[in-house]
C-alpha positions, 0 to 999 in steps of 0.5 A: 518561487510558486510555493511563495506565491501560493502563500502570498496568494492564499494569506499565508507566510511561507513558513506556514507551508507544511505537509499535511494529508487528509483522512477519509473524510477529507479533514486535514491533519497534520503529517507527523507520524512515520509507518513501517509495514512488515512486508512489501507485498503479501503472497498467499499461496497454497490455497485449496480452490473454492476455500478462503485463506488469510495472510497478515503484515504488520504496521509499527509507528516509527517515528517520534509522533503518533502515526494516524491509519485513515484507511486500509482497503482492497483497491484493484481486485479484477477477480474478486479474490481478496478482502480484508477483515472488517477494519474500522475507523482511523486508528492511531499508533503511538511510537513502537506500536504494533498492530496487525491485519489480515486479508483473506483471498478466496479462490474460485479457479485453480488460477493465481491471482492480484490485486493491490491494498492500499494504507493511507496515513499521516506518514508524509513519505508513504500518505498512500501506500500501495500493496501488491496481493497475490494469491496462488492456488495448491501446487502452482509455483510463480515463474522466476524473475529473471530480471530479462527484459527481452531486449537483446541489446542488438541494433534496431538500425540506423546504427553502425 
């Protein structure tokens, strides 16, 4: 019902309304293309303090239209580790295409680190996709996930 109104409103059918997205300059474009990228966090580990090291993932264009890459950036980053290789201006997979990118995190303390990356693109289902970054110096081994929430399922009161 508000999707009619807001077409109504604005002087559009309903059956105007598609998904669209903007482009880093704020253009909108259609969203047509659909993405698939390699990993669904990048790690970068055994990296010797003081010395830079890369890690890469891959984004494939799988859907049936050309997929639009608006931007790839480093976003959250509160120790200045990570940076991505220059990266230019939109760039455009057609179907099955392939394309490959490198961030490069730089270790000043023999501490771990993260950060996140964020893709936008004209993939209706991921427009902003975010991609947790970690980067673990020489030797450290991350703590195993347990899945333990702490909660030891007993009463807080007021139980029975």
């Amino acid at each position: 019902m508000h999707i009619l109104a807001l077409s109504l409103l604005v002087g559009c059918s309903p059956q105007d309304t598609s998904l669209t997205t903007g482009n880093k300059d704020g253009d909108i474009v259609e969203g047509t293309g659909r993405m698939s990228v390699s990993v669904e966090e990048l790690t970068i580990s055994e990296i010797q303090v003081g010395y830079s090291k890369s890690g890469s993932f891959t984004v494939t264009s799988v859907g049936d239209s050309n997929l639009q890459i608006y931007e790839i950036r480093v976003i959250s980053d509160a120790s200045d580790v990570f940076w991505m290789e220059e990266w230019g201006d939109t760039e455009e997979l057609a179907p099955e295409q392939t394309k490959t990118y490198s961030v490069v995190a730089d270790l000043n303390l023999n501490e771990p680190a993260q950060g996140e990356l964020r893709i936008r693109s004209s993939d209706p289902e991921n427009a902003n996709l975010i991609l947790p970054l970690h980067a673990y110096p020489q030797g450290y081994v991350p703590p195993e996930d347990t899945g333990d929430t702490g909660d030891t399922g007993g009463d807080s009161g007021g139980g029975e």
